[in-house]
BAVEXDO-457548 format. One line per 5 residues: number of its first residue (from 1); their letters; for each residue x negated, y, z negated of N, C-alpha, C. Coordinates in steps of 0.2 Angstrom, whole numbers. Each point is the difference from the previous one (the first is absolute). Layout:
NUM> a> X Y Z X Y Z X Y Z | ...
***
This chain:
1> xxxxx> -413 512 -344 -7 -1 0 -3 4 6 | -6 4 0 -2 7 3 -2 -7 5 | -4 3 7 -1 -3 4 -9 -1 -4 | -2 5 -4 -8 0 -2 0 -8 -3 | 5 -4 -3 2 -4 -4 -3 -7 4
6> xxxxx> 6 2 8 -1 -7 3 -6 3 3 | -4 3 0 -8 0 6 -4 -5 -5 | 2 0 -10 -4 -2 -2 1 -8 -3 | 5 -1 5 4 -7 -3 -1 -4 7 | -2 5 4 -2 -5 8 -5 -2 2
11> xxxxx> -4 2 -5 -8 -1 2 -6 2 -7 | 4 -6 -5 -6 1 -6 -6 2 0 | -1 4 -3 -8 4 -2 -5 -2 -4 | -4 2 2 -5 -5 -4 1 2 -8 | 3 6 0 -1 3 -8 5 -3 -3
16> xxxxx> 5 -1 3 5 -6 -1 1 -6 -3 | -5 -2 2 -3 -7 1 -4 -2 -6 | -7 5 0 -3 1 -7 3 0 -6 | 7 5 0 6 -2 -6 1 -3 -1 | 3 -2 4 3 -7 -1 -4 -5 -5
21> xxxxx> -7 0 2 -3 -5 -5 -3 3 -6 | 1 6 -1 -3 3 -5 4 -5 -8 | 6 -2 2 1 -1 -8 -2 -5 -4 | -2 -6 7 -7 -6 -5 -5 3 -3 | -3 8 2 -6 2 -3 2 1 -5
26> xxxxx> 5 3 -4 1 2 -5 0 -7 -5 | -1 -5 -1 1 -5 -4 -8 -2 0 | -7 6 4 -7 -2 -4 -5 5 0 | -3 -1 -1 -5 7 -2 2 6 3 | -1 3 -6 2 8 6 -2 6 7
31> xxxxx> -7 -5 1 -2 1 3 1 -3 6 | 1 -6 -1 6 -1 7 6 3 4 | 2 3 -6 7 2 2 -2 8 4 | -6 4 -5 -2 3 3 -2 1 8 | -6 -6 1 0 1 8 3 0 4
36> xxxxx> 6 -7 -2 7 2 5 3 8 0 | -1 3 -3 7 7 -1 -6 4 4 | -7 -2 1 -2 5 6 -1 -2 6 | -1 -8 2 3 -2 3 5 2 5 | 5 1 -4 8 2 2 -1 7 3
41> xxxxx> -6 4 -5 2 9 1 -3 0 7 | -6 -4 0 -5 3 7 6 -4 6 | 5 -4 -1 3 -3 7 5 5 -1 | 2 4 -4 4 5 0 0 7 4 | -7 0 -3 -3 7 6 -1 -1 7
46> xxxxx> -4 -7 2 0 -1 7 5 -3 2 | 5 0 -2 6 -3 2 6 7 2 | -2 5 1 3 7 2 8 0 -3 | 4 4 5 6 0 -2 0 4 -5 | -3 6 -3 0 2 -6 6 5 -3
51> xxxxx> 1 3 8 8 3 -2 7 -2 -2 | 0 -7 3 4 -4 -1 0 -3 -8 | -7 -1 -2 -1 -3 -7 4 7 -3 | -6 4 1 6 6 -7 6 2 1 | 3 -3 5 6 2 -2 2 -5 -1
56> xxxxx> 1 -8 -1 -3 -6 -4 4 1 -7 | -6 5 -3 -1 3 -6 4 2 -1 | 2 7 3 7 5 -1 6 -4 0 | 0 -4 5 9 -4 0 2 -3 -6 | -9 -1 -3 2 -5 -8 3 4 -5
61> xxxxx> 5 -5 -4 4 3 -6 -6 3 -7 | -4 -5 2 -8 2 -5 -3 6 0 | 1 3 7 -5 4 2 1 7 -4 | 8 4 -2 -1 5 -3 -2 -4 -9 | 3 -1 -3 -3 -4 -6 -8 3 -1
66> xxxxx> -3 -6 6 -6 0 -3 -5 7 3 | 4 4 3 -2 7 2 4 4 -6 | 2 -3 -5 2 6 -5 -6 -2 -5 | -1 -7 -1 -4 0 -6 -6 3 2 | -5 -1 8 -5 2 0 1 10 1
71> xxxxx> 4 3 1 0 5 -2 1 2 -8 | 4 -5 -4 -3 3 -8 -5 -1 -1 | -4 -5 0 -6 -2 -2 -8 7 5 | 2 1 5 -3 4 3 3 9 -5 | 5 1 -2 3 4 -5 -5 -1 -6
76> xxxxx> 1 -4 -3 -6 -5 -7 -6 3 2 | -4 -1 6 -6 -1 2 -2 8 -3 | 4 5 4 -2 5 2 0 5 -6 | 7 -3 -4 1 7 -7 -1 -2 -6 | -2 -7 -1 -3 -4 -6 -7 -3 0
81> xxxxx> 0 -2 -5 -9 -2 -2 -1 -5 5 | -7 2 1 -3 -6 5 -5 -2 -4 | 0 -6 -3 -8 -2 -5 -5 -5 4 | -5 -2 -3 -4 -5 5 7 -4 1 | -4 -3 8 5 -7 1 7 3 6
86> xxxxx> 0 9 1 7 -2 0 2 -4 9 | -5 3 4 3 -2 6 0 -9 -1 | -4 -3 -2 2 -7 -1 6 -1 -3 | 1 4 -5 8 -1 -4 6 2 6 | -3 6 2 6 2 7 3 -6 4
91> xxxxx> -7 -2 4 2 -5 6 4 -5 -3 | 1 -2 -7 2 -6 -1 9 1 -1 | 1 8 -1 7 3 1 4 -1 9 | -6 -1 2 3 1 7 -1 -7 4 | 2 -6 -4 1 -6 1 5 -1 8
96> xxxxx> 5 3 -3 6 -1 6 -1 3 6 | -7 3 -1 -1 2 9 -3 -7 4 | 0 -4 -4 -3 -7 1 5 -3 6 | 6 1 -5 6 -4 4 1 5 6 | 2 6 -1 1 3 9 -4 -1 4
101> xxxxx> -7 -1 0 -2 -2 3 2 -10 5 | 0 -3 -6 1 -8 1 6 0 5 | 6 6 -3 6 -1 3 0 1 9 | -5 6 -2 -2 3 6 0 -4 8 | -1 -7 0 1 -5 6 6 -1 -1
106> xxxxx> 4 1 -2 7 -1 2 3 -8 -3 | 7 -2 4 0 -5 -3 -1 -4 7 | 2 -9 -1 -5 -4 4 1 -7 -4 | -3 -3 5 1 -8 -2 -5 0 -4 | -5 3 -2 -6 -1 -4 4 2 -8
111> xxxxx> 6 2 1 4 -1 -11 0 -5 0 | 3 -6 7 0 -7 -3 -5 -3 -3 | -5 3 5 -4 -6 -1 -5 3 -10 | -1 7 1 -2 2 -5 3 -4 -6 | 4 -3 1 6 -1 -5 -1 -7 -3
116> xxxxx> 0 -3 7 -2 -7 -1 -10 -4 -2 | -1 6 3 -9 1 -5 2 2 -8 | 2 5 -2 1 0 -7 3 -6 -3 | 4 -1 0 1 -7 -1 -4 -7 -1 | -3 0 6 -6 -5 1 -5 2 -6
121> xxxxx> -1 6 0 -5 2 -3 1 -2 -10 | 8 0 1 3 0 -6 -3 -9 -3 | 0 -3 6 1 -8 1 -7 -3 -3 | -5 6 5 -7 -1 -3 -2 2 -4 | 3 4 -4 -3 4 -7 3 -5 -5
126> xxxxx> 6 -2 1 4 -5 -6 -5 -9 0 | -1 0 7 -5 -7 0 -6 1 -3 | -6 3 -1 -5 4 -2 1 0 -7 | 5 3 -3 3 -1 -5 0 -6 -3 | 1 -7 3 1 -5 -2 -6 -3 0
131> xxxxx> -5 0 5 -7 -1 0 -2 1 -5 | -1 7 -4 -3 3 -3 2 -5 -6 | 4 -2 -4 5 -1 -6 -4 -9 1 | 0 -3 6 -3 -6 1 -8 -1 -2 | -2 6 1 -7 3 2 -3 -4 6
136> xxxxx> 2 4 4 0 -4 8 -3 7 4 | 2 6 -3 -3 4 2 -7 1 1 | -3 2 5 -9 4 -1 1 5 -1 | -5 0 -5 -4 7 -3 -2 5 4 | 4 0 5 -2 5 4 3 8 0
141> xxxxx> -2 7 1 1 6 -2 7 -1 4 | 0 -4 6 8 1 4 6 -1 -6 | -3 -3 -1 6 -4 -7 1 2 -6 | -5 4 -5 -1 1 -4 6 4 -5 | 5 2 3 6 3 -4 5 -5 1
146> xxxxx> -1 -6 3 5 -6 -4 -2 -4 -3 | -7 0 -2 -2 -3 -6 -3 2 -6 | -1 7 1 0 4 -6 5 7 -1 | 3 0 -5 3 9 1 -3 2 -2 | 1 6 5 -6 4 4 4 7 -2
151> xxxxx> 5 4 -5 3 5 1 4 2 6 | -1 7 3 7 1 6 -1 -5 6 | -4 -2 1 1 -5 7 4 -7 -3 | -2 -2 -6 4 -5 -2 8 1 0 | 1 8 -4 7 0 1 2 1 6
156> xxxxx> -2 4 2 3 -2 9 -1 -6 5 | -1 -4 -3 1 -8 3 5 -2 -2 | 2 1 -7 7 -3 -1 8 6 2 | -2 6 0 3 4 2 3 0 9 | -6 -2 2 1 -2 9 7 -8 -2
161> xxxxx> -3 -6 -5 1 -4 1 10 1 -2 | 0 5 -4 6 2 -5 5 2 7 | -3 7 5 3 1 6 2 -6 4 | -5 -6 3 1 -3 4 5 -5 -3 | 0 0 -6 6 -6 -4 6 4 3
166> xxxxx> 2 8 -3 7 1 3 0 1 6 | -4 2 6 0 -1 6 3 -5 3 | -2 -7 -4 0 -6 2 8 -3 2 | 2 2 -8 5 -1 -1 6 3 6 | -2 5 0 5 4 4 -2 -4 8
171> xxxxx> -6 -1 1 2 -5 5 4 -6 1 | -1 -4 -5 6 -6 -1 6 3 -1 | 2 6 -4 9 0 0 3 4 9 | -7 4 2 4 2 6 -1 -4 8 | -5 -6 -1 -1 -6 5 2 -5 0
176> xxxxx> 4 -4 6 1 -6 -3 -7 -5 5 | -2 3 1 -7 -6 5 -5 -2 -7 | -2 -4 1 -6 -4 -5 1 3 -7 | 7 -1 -1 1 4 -6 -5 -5 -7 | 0 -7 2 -3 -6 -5 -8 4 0
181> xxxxx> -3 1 6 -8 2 -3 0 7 -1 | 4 2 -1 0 9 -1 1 -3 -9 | 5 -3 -3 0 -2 -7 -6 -2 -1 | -4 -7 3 -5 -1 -5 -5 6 1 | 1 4 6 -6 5 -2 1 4 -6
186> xxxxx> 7 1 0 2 4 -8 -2 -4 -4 | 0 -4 0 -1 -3 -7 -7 0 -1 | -4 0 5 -7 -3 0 -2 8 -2 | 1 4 3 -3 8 -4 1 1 -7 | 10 0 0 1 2 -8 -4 -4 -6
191> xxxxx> -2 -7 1 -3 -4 -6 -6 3 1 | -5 4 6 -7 0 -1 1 7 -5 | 4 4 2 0 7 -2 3 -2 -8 | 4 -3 -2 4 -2 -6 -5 -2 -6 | -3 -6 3 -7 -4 -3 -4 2 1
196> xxxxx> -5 1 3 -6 3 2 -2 5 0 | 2 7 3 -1 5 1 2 5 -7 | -4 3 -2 -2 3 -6 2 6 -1 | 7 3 5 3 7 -2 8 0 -3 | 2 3 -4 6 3 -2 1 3 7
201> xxxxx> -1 4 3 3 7 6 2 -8 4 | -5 -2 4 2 -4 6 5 -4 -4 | 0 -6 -6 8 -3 1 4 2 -1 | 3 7 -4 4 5 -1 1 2 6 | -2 0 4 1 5 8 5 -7 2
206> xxxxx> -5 -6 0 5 -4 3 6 -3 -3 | 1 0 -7 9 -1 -2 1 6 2 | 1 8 -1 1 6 3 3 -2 8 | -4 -2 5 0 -2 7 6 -5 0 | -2 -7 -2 8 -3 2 5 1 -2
211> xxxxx> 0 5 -7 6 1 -2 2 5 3 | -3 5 4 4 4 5 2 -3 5 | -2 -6 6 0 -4 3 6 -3 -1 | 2 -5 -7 4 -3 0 7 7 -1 | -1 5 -4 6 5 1 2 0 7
216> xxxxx> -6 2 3 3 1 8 5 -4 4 | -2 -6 -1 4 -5 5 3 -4 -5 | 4 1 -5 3 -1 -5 9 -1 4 | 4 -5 3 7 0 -1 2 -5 -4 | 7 -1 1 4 -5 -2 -3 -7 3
221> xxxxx> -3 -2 1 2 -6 3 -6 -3 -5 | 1 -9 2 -6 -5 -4 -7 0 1 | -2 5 8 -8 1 1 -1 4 -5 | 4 6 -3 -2 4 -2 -2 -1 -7 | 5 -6 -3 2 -1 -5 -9 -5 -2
226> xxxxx> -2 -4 5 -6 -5 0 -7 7 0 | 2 3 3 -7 4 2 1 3 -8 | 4 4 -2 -1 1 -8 -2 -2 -6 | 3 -7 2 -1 -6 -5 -9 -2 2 | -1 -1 8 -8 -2 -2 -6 6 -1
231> xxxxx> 4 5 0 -8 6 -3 1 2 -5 | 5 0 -5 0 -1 -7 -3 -6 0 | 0 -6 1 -5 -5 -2 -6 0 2 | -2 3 3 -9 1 4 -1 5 -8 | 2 5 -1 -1 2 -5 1 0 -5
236> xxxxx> 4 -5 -2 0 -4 -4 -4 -4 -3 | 0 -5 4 -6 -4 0 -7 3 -2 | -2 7 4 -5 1 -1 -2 4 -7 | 4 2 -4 4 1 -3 -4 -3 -8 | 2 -7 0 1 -4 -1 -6 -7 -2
241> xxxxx> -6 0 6 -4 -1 0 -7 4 2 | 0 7 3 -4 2 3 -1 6 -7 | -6 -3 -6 -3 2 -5 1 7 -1 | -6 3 6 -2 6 0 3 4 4 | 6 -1 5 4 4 1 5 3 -7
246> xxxxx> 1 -7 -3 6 4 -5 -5 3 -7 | -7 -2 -1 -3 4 -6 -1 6 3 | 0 3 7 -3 4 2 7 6 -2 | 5 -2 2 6 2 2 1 2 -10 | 0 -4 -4 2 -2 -7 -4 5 -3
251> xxxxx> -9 1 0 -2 4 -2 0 6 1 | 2 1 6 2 8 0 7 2 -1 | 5 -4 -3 3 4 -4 -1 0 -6 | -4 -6 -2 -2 2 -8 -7 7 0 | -1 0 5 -5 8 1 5 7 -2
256> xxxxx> 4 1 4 6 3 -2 0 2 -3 | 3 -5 -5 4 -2 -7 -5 5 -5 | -7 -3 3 -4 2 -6 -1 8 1 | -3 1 8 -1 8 -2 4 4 -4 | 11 -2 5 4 7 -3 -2 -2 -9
261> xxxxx> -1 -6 -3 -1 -1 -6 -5 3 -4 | -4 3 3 -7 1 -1 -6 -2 -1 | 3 -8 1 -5 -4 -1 -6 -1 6 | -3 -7 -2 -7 2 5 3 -6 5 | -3 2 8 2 -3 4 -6 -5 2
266> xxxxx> 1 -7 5 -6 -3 2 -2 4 7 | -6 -3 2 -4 4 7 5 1 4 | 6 -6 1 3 4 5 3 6 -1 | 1 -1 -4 7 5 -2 -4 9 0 | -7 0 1 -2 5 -1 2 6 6
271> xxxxx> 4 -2 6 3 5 4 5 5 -4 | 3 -3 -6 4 4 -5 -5 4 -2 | -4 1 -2 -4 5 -4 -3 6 6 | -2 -4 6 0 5 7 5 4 0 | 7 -4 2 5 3 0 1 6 -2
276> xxxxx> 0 1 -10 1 6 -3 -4 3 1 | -8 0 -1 -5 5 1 3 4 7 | -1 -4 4 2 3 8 7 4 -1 | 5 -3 -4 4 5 -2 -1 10 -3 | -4 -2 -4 -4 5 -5 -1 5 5
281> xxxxx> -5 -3 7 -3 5 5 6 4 4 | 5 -5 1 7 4 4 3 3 -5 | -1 2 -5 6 4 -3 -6 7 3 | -5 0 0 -4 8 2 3 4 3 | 0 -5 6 2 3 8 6 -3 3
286> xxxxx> 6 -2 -4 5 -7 3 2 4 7 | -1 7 2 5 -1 6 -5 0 8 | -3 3 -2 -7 1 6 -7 -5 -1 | -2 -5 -7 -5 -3 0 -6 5 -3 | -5 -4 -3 -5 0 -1 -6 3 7
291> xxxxx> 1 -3 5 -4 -2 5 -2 -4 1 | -1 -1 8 -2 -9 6 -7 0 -5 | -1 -6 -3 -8 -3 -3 2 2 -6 | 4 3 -5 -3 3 -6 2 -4 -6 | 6 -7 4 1 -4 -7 -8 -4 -1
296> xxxxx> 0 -2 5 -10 -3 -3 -7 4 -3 | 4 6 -2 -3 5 -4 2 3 -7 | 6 0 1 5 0 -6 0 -7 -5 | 0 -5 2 3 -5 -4 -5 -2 -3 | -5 -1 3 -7 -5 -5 -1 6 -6
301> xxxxx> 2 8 0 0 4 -6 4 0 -4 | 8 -1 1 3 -5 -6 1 -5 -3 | -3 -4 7 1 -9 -4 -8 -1 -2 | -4 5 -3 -8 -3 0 1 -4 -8 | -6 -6 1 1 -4 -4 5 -5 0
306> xxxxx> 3 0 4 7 -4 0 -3 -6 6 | 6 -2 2 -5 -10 4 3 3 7 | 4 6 0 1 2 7 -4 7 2 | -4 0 -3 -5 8 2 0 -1 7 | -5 -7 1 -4 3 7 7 -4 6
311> xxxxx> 5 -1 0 4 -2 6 3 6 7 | 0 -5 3 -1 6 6 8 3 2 | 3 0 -2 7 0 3 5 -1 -8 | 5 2 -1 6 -4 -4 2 -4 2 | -1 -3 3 5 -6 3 7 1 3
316> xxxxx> 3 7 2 6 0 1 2 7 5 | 0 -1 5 0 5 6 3 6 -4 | 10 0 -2 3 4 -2 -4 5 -5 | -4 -1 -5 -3 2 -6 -7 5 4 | -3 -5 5 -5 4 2 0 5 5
321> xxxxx> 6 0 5 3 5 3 3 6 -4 | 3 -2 -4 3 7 -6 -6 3 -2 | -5 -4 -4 -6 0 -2 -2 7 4 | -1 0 6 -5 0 4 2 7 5 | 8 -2 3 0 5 4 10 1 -1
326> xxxxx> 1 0 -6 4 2 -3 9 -5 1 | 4 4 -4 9 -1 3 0 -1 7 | -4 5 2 2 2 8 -3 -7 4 | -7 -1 -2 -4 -5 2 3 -9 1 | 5 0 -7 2 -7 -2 7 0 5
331> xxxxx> 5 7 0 5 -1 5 -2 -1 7 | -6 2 4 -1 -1 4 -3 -9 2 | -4 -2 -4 1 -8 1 4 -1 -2 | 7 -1 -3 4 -3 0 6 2 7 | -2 7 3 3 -1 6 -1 -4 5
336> xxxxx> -6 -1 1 -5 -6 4 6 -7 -2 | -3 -1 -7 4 -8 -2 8 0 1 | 3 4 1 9 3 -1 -1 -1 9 | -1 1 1 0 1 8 -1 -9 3 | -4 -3 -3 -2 -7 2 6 -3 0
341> xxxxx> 4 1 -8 5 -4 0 6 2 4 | 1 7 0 5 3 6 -2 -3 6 | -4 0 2 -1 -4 8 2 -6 2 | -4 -6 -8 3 -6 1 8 -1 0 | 2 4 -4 7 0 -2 5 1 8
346> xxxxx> -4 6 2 4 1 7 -2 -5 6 | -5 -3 2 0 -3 3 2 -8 0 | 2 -2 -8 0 -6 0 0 -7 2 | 1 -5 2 -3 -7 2 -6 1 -5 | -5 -6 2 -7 -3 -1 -2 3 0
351> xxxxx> -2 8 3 -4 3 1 0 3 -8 | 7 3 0 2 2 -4 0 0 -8 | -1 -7 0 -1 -4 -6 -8 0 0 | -3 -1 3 -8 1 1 -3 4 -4 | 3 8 3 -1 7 0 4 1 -7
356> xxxxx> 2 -2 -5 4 1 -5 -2 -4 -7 | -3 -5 2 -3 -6 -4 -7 4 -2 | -4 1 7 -8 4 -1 0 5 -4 | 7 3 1 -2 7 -3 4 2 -7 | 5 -6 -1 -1 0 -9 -7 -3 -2
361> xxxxx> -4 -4 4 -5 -4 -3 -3 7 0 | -4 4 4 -1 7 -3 -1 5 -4 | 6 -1 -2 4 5 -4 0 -3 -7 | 1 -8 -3 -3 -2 -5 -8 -1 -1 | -4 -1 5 -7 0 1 -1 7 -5
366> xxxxx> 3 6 4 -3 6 -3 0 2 -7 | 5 -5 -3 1 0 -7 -4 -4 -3 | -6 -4 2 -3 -5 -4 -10 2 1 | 1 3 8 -6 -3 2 -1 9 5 | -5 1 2 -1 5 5 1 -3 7
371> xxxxx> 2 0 0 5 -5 8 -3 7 5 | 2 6 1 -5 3 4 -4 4 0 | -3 1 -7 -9 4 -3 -3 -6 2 | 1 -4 0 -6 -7 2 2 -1 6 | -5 0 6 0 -1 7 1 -5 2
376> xxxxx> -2 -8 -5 -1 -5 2 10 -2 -3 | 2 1 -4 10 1 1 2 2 5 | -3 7 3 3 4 1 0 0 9 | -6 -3 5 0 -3 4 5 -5 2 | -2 -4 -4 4 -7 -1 6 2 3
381> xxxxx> 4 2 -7 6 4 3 3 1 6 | -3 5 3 0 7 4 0 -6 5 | -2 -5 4 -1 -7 6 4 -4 -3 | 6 1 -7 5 -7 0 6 6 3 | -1 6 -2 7 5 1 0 1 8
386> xxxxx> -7 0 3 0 2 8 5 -8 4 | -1 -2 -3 8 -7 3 7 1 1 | 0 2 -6 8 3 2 2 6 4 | -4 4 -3 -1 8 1 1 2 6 | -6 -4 5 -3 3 7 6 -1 4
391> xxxxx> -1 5 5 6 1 4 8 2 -4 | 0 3 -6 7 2 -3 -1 7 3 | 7 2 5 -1 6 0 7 3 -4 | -1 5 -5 3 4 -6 6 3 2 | 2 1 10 6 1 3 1 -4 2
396> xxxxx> -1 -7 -2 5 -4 5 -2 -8 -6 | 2 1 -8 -1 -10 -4 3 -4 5 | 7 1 1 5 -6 0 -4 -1 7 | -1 3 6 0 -3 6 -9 -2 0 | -6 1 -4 -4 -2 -1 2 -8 -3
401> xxxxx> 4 -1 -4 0 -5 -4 3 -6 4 | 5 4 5 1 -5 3 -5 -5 4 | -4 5 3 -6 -3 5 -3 -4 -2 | -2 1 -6 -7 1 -4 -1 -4 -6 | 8 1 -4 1 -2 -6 -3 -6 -3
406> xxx> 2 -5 5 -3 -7 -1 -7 -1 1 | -5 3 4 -4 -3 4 0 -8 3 | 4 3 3 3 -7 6 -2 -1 6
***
């Protein structure tokens, strides 16, 4: 670990600090979460040490990644169509400059505490939940996505809640302190997000999450053998009784069934019908793209008349990067994603498990949802990945991991 490391481990920063609490904002209006992130940037600036932050950035295993994409897309900007809209469509490609910066404070006691705020925040979004379902809740604007679904912030309440379930986990199989209240918090999240919480992505994320979780610490012995047995029955159970997870789950395979059939799908199912159109667009241009903004100008022309004319996005990162800024474009985010899980992978422990858990959630997000065309994902994101992330310097996992790995 560089010496920059420990200046920023011996004397937290206020920009530090402000992280750290940032992940309860993500669980209410977006405009909360926005005032923290400038919050952060202004204690950033006056907070100096600038040379030290960019190379911060440089030691990051992220750093060429997210400086490949942002040179294809700057390639896209310059040699491809520009329609109305494009620099908003651009800035939303350059998500991950979000995170070099966040990383940019280094690593620091403020992982832990970030960690055990999202969590909290986990604790509070699942209890509101149950308010709500009592009608205990006020009609207040603070509230208003756990008692009505609301579109993308609702998904991303259960998606946050889907991370914090496999987070959680992974803290009961690699702690042995308070491991009895670490359980009922699991259990107290997964039932709000199972029951209540009105997404396919976020429960899907969280069977995805424990069941990497339980691979992970997977031996021979009878803990192992218990820890198997009890999260096949959390989802089981939920399974079991929790309606609308399993209608949700059940009608989209019969969506499926119907399209390859040719038959007609229900509302959900009308991402398949995205799907193909958006298809249609990449067969144009599959290796280079259409151009940054041009699928919101393509699509309402071949889907006009259809119940997906006016949607802003296909719902599915993969498709809209091919779309958009071609072969080239779509290997270049998945060097970003490929690179997540090589990190987690090398530097293993908790950390490890953390960083690899987020970033399949990610990378199934991008298949369902615009996980990062939409800012209000894509944010979110970018302040769960700066916890594992900060301070990984790309010469040296193992001995970062040693340090660091736990936040202990």
């Amino acid at each position: 670990m560089t010496d920059r490391m420990n200046l920023f481990n011996s004397n937290e920063t206020k920009a530090q600090f402000i992280l750290s609490l940032l992940p309860i904002t993500l669980f209410f209006p977006i405009g909360i979460g926005y005032t923290g992130i400038v919050l952060f940037l202004v204690a950033l600036l006056l907070g100096g040490h600038y040379g030290d932050r960019w190379q911060a950035i440089k030691d990051s295993p992220m750093f060429l990644p997210v400086m490949g994409l942002l040179v294809v897309t700057c390639g896209a900007g310059l040699f491809l169509d520009r329609p109305v809209g494009f620099w908003k469509a651009f800035m939303h490609y350059q998500i991950y400059l979000f995170l070099l910066v966040f990383i940019s404070v280094g690593a620091g006691r403020w992982q832990q505490r970030a960690l055990n705020v999202f969590f909290a925040g986990a604790v509070l979004a699942a209890t509101l939940f149950y308010l709500s379902r009592l009608q205990l809740l006020p009609n207040w604007t603070l509230f208003q996505n756990y008692i009505d679904y609301a579109g993308n912030k609702s998904i991303l309440l259960g998606i946050l809640l889907g991370i914090a379930g496999g987070w959680m986990l992974n803290e009961i199989c690699a702690k042995r302190d308070h491991k009895l209240l670490r359980i009922v918090a699991f259990l107290y999240i997964a039932a709000a997000l199972l029951f209540l919480a009105k997404t396919r992505t976020g429960s899907l994320i969280f069977v995805f999450g424990c069941a990497l979780v339980v691979l992970r610490y997977m031996t021979f012995s009878w803990r192992s053998v218990l820890l198997l047995i009890g999260t096949v029955a959390v989802i089981g159970v939920a399974w079991q009784t929790a309606s609308g997870f399993r209608e949700r789950l059940v009608g989209t395979a019969h969506d499926i069934k119907a399209f390859v059939d040719g038959g007609k799908v229900s509302a959900d199912g009308i991402r398949l019908e995205m799907y193909r159109l958006t298809s249609e667009i990449i067969e144009e241009h599959p290796i280079v793209g259409s151009g940054i903004g041009t699928w919101a100008v393509k699509y309402p022309e071949k889907a006009k008349g259809l119940e997906s004319e006016s949607m802003a996005t296909p719902h599915n990162d993969y498709l809209l990067y091919t779309a958009e800024i071609g072969v080239i474009g779509v290997a270049a985010l998945l060097w970003i994603w490929l690179t997540q899980l090589i990190v987690a992978v090398r530097i293993g422990g908790e950390n490890g498990v953390r960083l690899f858990t987020i970033g399949v959630a990610i990378m199934f997000g991008g298949l369902v949802n615009a996980i990062l065309r939409d800012a209000l994902f894509g944010i979110a994101f970018m302040v769960l990945l700066a916890i594992p992330l900060a301070g990984i310097n790309r010469h040296a996992y193992r001995k970062h991991d040693n340090h660091y790995g736990d936040m202990s």
